[in-house]
py3Dmol code that shows the C-alpha trace and the ligand (Angstrom):
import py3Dmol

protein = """\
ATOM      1  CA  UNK A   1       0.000   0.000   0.000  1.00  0.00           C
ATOM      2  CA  UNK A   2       1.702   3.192  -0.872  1.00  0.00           C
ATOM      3  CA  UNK A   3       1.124   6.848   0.692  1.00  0.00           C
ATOM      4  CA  UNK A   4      -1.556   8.440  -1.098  1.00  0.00           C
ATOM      5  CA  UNK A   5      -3.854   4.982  -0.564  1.00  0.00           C
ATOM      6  CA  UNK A   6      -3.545   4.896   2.961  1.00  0.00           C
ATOM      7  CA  UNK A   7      -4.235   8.196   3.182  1.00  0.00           C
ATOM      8  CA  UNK A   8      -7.366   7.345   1.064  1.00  0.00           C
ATOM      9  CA  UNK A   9      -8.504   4.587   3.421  1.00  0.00           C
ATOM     10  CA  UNK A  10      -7.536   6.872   6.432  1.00  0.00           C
ATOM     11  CA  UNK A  11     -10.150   9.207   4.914  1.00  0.00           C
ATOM     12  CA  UNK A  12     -12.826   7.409   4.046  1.00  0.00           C
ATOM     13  CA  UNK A  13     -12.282   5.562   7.266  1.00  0.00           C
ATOM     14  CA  UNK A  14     -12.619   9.045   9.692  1.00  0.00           C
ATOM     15  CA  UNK A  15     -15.744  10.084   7.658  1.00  0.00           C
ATOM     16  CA  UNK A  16     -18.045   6.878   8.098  1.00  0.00           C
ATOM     17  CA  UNK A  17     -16.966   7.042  11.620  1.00  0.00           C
ATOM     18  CA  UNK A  18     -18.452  10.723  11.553  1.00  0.00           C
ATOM     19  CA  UNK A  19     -21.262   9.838   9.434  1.00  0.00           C
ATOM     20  CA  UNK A  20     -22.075   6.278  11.764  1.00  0.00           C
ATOM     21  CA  UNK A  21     -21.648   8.907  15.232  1.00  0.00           C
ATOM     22  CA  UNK A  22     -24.374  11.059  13.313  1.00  0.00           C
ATOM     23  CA  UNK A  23     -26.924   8.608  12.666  1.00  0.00           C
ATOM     24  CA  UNK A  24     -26.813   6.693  16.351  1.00  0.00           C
ATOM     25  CA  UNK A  25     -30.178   6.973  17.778  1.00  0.00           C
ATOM     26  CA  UNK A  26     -29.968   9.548  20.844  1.00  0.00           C
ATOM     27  CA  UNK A  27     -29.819   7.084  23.824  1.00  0.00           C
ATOM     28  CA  UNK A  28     -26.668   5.409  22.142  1.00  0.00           C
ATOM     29  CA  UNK A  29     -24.952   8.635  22.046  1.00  0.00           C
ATOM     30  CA  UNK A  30     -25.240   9.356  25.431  1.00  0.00           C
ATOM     31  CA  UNK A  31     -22.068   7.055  26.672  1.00  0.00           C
ATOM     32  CA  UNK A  32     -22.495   5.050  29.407  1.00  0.00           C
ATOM     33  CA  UNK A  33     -24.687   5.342  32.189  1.00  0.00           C
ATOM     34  CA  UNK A  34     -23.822   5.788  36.396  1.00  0.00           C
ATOM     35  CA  UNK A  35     -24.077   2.048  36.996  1.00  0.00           C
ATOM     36  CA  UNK A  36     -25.056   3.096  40.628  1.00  0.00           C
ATOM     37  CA  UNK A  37     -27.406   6.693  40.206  1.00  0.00           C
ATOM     38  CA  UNK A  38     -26.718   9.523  42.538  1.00  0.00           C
ATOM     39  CA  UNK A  39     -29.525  11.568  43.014  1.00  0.00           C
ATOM     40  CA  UNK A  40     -28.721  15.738  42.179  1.00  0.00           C
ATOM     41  CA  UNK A  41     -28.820  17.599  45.434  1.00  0.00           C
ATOM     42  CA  UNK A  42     -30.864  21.053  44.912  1.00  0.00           C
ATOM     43  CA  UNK A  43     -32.610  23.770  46.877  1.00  0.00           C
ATOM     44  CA  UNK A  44     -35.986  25.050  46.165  1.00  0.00           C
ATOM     45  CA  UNK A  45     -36.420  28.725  44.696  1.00  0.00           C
ATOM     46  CA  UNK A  46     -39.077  30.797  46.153  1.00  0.00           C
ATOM     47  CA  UNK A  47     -41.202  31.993  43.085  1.00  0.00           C
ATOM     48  CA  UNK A  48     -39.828  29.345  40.491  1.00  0.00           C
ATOM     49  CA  UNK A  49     -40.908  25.819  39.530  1.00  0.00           C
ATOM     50  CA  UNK A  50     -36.926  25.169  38.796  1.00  0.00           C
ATOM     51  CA  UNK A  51     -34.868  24.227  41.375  1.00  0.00           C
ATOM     52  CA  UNK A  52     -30.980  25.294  42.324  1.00  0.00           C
ATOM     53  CA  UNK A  53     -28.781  22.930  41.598  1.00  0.00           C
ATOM     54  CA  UNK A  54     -25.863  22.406  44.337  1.00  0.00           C
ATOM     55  CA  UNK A  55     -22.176  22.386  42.945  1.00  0.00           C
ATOM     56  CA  UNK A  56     -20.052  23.071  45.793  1.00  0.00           C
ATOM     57  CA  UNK A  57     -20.597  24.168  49.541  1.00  0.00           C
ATOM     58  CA  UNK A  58     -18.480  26.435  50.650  1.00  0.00           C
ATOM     59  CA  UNK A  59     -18.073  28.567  53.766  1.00  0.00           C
ATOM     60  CA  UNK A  60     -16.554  31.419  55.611  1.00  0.00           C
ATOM     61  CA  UNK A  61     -14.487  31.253  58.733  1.00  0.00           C
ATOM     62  CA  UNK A  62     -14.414  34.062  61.642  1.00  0.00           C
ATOM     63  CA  UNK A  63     -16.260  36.563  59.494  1.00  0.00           C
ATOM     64  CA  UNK A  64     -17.816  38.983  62.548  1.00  0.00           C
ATOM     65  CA  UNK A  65     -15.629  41.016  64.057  1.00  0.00           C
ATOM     66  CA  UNK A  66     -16.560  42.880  67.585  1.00  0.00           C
ATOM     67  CA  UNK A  67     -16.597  46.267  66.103  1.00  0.00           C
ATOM     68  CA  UNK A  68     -19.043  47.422  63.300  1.00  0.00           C
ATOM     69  CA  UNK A  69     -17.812  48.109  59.498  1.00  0.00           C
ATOM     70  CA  UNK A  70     -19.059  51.400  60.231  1.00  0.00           C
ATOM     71  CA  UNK A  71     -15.888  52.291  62.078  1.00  0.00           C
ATOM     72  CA  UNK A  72     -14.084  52.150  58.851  1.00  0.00           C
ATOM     73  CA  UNK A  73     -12.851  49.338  57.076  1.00  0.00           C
ATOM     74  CA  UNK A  74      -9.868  47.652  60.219  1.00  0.00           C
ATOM     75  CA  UNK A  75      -6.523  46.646  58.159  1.00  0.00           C
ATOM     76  CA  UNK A  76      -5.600  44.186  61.102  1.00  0.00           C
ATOM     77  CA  UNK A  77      -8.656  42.123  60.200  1.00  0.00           C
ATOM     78  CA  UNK A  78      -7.263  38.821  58.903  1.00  0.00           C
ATOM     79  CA  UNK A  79      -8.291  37.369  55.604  1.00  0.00           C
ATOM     80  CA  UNK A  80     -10.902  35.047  55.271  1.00  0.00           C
ATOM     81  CA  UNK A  81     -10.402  31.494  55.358  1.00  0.00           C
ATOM     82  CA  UNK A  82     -12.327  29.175  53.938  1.00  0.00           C
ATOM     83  CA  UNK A  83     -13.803  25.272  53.966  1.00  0.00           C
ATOM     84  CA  UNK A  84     -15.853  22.709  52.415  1.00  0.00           C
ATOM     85  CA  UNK A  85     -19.334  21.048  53.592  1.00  0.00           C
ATOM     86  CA  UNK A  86     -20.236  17.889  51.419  1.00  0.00           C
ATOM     87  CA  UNK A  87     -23.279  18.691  48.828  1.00  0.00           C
ATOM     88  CA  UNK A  88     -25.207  16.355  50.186  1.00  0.00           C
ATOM     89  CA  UNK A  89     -24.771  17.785  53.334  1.00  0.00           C
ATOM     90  CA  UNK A  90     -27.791  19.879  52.810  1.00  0.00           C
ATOM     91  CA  UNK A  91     -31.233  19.715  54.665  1.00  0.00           C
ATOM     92  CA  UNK A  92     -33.803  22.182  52.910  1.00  0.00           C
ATOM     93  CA  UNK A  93     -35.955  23.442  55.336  1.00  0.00           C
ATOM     94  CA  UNK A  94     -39.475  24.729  53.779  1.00  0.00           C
ATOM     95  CA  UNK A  95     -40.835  28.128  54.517  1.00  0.00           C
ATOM     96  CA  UNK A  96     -43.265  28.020  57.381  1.00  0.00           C
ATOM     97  CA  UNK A  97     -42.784  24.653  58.656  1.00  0.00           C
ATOM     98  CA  UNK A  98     -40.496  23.501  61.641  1.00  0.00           C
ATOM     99  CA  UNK A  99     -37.831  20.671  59.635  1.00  0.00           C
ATOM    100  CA  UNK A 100     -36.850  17.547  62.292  1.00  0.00           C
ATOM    101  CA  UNK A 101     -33.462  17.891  62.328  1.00  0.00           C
ATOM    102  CA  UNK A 102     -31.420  14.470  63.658  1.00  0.00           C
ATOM    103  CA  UNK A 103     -28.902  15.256  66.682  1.00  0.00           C
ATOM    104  CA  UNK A 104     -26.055  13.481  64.690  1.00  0.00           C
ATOM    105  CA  UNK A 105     -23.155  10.731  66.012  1.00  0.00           C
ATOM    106  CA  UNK A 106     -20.358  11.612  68.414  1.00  0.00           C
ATOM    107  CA  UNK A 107     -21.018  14.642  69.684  1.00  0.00           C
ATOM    108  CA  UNK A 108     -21.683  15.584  72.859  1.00  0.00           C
ATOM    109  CA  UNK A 109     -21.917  19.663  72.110  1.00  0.00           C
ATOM    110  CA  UNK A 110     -24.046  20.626  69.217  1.00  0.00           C
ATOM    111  CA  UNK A 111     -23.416  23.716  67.988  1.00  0.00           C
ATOM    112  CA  UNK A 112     -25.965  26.421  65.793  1.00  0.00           C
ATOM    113  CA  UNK A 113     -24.446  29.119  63.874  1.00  0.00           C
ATOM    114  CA  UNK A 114     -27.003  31.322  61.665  1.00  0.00           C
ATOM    115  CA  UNK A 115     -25.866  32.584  58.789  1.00  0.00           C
ATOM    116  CA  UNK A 116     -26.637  34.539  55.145  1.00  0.00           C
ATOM    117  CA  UNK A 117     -26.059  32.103  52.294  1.00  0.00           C
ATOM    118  CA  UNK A 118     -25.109  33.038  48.678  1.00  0.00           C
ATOM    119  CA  UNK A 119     -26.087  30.778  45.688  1.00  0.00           C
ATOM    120  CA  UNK A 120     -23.464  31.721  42.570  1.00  0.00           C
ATOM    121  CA  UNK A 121     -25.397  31.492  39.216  1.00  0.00           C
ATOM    122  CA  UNK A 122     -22.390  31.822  37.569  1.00  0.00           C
ATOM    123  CA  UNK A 123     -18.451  32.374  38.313  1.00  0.00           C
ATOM    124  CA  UNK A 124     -14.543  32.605  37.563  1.00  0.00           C
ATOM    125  CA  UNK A 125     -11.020  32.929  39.207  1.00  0.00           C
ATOM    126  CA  UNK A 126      -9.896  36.105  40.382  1.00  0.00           C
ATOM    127  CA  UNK A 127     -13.258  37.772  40.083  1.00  0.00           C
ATOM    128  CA  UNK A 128     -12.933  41.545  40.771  1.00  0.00           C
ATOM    129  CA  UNK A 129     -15.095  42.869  43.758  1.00  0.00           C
ATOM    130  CA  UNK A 130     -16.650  45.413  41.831  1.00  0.00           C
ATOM    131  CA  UNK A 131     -18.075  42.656  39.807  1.00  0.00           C
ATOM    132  CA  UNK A 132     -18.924  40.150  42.142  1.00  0.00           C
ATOM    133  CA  UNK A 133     -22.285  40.314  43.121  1.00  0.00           C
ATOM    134  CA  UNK A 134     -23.132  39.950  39.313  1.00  0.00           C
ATOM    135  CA  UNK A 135     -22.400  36.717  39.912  1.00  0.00           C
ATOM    136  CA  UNK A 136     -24.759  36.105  42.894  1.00  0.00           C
ATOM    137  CA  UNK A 137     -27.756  34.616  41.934  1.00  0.00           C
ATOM    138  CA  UNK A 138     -29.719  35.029  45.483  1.00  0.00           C
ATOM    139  CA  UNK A 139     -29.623  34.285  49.089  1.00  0.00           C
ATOM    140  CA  UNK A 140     -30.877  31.880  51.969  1.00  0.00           C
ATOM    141  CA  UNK A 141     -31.063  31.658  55.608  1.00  0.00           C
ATOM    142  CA  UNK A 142     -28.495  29.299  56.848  1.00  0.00           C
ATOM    143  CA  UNK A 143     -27.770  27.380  59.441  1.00  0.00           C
ATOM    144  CA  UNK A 144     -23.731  25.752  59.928  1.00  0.00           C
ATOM    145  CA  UNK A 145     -24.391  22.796  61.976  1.00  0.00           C
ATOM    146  CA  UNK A 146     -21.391  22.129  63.970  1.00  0.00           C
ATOM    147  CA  UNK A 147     -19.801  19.321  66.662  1.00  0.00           C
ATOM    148  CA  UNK A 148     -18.453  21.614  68.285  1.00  0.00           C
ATOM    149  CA  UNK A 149     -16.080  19.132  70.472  1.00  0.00           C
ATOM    150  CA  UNK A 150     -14.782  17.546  67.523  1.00  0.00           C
ATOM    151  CA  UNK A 151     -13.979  20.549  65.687  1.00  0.00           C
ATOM    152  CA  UNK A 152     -12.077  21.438  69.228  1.00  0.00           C
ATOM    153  CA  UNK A 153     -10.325  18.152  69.635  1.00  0.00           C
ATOM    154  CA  UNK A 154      -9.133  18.174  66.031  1.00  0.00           C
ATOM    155  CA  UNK A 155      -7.952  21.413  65.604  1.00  0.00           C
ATOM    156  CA  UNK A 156      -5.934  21.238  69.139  1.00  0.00           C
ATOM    157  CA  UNK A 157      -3.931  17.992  67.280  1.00  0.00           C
ATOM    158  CA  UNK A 158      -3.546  20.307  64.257  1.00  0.00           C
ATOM    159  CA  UNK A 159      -5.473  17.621  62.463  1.00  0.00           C
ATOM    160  CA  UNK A 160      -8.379  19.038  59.718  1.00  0.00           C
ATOM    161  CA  UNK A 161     -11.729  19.547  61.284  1.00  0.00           C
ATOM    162  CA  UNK A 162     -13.518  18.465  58.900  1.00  0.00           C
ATOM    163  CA  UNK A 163     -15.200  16.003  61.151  1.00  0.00           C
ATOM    164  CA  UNK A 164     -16.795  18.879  63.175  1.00  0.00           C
ATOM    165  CA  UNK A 165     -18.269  20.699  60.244  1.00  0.00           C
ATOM    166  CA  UNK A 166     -18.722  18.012  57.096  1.00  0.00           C
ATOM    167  CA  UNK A 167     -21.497  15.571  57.960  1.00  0.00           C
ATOM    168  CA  UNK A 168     -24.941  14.779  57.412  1.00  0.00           C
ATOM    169  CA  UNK A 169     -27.555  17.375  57.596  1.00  0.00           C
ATOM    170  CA  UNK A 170     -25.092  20.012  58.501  1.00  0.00           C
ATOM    171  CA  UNK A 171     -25.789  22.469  55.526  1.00  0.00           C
ATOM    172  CA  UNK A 172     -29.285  23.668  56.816  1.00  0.00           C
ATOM    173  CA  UNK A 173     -31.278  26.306  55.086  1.00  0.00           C
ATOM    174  CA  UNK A 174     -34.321  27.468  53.609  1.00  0.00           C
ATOM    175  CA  UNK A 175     -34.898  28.458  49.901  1.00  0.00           C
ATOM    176  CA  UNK A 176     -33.512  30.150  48.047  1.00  0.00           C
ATOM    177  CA  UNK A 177     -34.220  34.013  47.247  1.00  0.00           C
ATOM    178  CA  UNK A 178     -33.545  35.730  43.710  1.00  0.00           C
ATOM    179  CA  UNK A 179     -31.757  39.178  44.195  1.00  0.00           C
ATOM    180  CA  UNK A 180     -33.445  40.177  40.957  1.00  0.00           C
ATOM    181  CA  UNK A 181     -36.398  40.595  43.661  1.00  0.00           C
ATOM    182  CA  UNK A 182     -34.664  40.622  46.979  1.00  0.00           C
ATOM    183  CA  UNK A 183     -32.012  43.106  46.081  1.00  0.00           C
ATOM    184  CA  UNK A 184     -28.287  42.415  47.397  1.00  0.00           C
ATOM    185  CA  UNK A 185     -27.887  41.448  51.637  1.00  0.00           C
ATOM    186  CA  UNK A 186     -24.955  43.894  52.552  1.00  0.00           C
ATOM    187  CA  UNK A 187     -26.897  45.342  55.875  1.00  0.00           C
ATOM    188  CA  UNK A 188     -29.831  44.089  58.021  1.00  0.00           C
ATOM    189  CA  UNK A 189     -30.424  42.541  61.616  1.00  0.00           C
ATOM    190  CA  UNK A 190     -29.770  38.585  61.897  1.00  0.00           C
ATOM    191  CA  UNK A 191     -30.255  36.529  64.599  1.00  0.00           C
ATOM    192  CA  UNK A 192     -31.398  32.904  66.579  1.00  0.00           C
ATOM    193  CA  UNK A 193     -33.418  31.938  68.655  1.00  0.00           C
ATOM    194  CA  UNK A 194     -33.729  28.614  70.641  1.00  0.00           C
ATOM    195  CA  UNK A 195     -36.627  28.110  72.308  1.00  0.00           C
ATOM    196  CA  UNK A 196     -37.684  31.664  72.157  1.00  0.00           C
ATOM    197  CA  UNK A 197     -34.227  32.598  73.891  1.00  0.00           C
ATOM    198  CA  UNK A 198     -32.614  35.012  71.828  1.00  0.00           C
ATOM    199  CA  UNK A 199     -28.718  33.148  71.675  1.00  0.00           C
ATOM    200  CA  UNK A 200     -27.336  35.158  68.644  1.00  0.00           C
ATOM    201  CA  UNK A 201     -28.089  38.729  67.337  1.00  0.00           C
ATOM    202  CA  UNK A 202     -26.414  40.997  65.221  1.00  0.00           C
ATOM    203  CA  UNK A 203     -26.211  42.772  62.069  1.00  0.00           C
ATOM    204  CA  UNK A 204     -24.673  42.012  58.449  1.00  0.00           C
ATOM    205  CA  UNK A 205     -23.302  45.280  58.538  1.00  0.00           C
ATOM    206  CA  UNK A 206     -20.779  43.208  60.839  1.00  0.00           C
ATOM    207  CA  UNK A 207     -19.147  40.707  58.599  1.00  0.00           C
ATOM    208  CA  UNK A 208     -15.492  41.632  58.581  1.00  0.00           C
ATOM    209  CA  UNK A 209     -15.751  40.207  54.530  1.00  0.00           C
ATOM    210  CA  UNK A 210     -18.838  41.457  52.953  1.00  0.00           C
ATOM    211  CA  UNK A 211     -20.288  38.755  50.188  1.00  0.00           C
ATOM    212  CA  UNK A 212     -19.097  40.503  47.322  1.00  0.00           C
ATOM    213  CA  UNK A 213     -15.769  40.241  49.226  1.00  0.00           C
ATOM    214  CA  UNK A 214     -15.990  36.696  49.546  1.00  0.00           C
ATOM    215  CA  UNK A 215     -16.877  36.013  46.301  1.00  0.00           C
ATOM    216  CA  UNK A 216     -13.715  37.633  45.161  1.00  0.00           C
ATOM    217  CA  UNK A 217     -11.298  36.144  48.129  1.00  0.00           C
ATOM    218  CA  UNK A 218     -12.959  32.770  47.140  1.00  0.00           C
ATOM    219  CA  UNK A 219     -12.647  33.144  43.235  1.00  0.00           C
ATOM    220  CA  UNK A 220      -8.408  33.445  44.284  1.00  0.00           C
ATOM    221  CA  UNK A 221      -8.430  30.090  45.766  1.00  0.00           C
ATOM    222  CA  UNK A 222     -11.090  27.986  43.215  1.00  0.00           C
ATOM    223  CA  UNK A 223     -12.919  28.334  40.288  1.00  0.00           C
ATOM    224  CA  UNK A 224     -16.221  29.223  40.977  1.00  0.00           C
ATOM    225  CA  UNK A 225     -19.111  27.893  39.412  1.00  0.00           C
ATOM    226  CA  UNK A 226     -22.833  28.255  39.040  1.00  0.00           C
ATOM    227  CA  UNK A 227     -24.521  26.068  42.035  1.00  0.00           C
ATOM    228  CA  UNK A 228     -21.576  27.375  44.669  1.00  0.00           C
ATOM    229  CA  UNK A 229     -23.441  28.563  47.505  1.00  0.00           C
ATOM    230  CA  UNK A 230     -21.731  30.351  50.212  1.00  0.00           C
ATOM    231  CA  UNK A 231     -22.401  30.317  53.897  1.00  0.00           C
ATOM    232  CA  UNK A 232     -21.330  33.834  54.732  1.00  0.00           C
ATOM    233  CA  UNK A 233     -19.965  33.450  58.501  1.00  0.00           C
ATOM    234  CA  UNK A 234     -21.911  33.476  61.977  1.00  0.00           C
ATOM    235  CA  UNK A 235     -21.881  36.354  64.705  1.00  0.00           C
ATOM    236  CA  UNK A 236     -20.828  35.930  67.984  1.00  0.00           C
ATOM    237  CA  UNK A 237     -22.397  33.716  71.056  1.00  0.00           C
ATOM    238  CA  UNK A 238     -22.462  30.261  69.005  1.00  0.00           C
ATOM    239  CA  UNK A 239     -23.757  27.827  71.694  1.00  0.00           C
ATOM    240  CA  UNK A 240     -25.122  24.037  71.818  1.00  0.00           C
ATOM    241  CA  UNK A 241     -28.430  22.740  71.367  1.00  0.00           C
ATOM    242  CA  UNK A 242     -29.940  19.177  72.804  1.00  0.00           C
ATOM    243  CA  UNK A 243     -33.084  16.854  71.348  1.00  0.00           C
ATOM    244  CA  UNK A 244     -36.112  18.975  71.627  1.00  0.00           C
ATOM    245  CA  UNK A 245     -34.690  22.086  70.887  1.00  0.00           C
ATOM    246  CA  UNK A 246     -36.262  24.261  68.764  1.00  0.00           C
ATOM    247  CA  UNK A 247     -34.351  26.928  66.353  1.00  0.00           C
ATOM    248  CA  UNK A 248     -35.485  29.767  65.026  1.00  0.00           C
ATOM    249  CA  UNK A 249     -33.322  31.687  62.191  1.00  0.00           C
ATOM    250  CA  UNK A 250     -34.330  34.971  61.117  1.00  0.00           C
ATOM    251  CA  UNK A 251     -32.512  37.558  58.594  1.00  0.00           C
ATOM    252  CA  UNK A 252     -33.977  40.742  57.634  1.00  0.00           C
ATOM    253  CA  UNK A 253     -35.568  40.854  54.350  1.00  0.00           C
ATOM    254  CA  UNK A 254     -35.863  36.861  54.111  1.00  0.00           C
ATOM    255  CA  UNK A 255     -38.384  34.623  55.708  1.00  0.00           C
ATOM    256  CA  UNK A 256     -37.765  32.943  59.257  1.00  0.00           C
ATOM    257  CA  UNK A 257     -36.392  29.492  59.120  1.00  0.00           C
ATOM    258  CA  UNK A 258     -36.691  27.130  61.666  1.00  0.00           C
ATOM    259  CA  UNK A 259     -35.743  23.230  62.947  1.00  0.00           C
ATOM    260  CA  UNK A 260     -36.316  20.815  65.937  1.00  0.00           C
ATOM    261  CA  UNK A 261     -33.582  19.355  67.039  1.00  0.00           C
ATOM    262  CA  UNK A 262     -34.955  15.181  67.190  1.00  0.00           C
TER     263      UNK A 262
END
"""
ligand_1 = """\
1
MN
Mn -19.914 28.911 60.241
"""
view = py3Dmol.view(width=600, height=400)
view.addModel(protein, "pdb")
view.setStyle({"model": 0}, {"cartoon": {"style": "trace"}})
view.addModel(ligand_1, "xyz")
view.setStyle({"model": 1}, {"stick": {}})
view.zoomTo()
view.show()
């Protein structure tokens, strides 16, 4: 066979291949199949039949400081630091109702800490702040369930506390809010109740990283995606919670969102 035949064959060869790949029937096209299904973990959206779908949890560390950003911005404040919660993590909690929420395995000091979620509709690296919020589709109450003890006990051995913060259930919150009708959370009272106690109260005003902020200090460490969500930080007085507890979440501007602790 010289050149110019192979080259011939070659040819002809590449285009039934295209022309067979055209003609498959849909299904076949498709590639194989998850031999063992995994179910797509989403959050309702208040006002749309579609549903948000999850990507990637992430949260903020230490994000209220003791002072209020009104003082001026403080250039001590550390940066933010960051960590994971496992999609599937999530517990949607519906608007109205009071979601069971299971006390979970090996803890023996349960922590709540409220918080302002942000679910990306879109995203980037290095994402300027200025253009941030463009990429913030809308917002949630939150809730970052914690084991408090383990989260101690691990960090004290310098060991990743994952344990304490990444396990079932532990990404609690209610729907999610468009900002096309919401407008963007940068101010506004939040707080938590247990039991009708006020435990936690403050103000968004007082995250030392405002979302937009986050957004960009985020977008320097990972490509962000549509169906991020971000849970924004918790004020001060974080405390435990025991079976019959019941929580009650409330951010200005969203509806209240609330659990039993079973
Ligand atoms: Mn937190």
């Amino acid at each position: 066979m010289n050149t110019i035949d192979r080259r011939t064959i070659l040819g002809t060869g590449a285009l039934a291949l295209a022309g067979a790949a055209q003609s498959r029937p849909a299904a076949a096209q498709a590639g194989p199949k998850p031999m063992f299904p995994v179910a797509a973990i989403t959050i309702p959206i208040v006002g749309e039949t579609d549903v948000f779908q999850v990507r990637r949890i992430y949260c903020i560390g230490r994000n209220y400081a003791a002072h209020s950003r009104e003082m001026g911005s403080d250039p001590t404040r550390e940066p933010p630091f960051f960590f994971q919660k496992p999609t599937d993590a999530i517990q949607n909690v519906a608007i109205g109702t009071v979601a069971d929420h299971p006390y979970p395995s090996l803890t023996r000091n349960y922590h709540y800490e409220v918080e302002l979620v942000a679910a990306l509709k879109s995203g980037g690296t290095n994402i300027p702040v200025e253009q941030a919020l463009d990429h913030v589709y809308g917002y949630a109450v939150g809730l970052d369930m914690t084991r408090r003890d383990l989260q101690r006990a691990m960090g004290d051995e310098k060991k990743p506390w994952e344990i304490g913060k990444s396990f079932d259930h532990a990404a609690v919150l209610g729907p999610i809010h468009p900002a096309a009708k919401t407008g963007h959370f940068s101010k506004g009272a939040i707080s938590l109740a247990v039991n009708g106690a006020v435990k936690q109260s403050s103000n968004l005003l007082n995250m030392s990283w405002n979302v937009a902020e986050q957004v960009a200090k985020l977008s320097e460490a990972f490509e962000l995606k549509a169906g991020d969500i971000i849970y924004s930080g918790t004020p001060e007085n974080v405390g435990p919670v025991v079976k019959g507890d019941v929580l009650l979440c409330k951010i200005e501007g969203l509806p209240d969102m609330s659990i039993k602790i079973v």
